[in-house]
C-alpha positions in Angstrom: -1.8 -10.0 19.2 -0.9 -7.8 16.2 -2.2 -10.0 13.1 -4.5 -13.3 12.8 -4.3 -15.6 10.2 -7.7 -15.0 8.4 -7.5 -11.3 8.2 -3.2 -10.4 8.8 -2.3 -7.2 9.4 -5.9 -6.1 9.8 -6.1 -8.6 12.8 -5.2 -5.1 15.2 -8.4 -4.2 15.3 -9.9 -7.7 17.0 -13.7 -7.9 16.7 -14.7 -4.4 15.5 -16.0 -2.9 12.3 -16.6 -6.9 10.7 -14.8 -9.5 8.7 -15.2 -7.5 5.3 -14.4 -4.5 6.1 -11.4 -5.6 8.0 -10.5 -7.8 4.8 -10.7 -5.1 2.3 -8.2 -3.3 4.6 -5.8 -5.1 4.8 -5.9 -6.1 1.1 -5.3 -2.4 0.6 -2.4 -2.2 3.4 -0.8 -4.5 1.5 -0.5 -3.6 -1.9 0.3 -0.1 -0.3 3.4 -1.5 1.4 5.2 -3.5 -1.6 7.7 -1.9 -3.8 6.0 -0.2 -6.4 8.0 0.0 -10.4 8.6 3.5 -11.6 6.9 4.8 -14.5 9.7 6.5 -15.7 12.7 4.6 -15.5 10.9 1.6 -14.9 12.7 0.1 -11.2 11.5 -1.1 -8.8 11.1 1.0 -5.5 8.5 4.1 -5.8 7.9 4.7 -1.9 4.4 6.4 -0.9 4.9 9.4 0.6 1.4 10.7 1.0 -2.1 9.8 -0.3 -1.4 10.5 -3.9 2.4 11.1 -3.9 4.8 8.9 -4.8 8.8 9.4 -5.4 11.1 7.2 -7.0 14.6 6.9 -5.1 16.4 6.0 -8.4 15.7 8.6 -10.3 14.4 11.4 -8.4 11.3 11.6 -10.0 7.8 12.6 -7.6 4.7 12.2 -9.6 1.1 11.6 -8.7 -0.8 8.5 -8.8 -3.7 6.7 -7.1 -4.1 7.0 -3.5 -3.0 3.8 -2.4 -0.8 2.0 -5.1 0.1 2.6 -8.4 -2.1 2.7 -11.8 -0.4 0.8 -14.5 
């Protein structure tokens, strides 16, 4: 079973570590994943490419930002 319906993607880890912190996780996980708008020319598709480092497709640009998903 790879995700439940309480706590999705965060559902891997079955029982351990509790209901918050597994909540809070995948919270996280999933603002991490979506498609991020570039500050500079302002589309949408900034990819994470580290903690910190993000780089826009469009225009080439690799800036730094929060670790998980943009500050805007």
């Amino acid at each position: 079973m790879s995700h439940t319906q309480k706590v999705k993607s965060s559902g891997r880890f079955g029982a351990r570590y509790g209901k918050l912190v597994r909540t809070l996780s995948s919270s996280i996980e999933s603002k991490q994943r979506k498609r991020q708008k570039c500050p500079h020319c302002k589309k949408s598709g900034v990819k994470r490419l580290a903690s910190g480092i993000w780089k826009c497709p469009k225009c080439e640009a690799k800036f730094a930002s929060a670790a998980y998903y943009l500050d805007q």
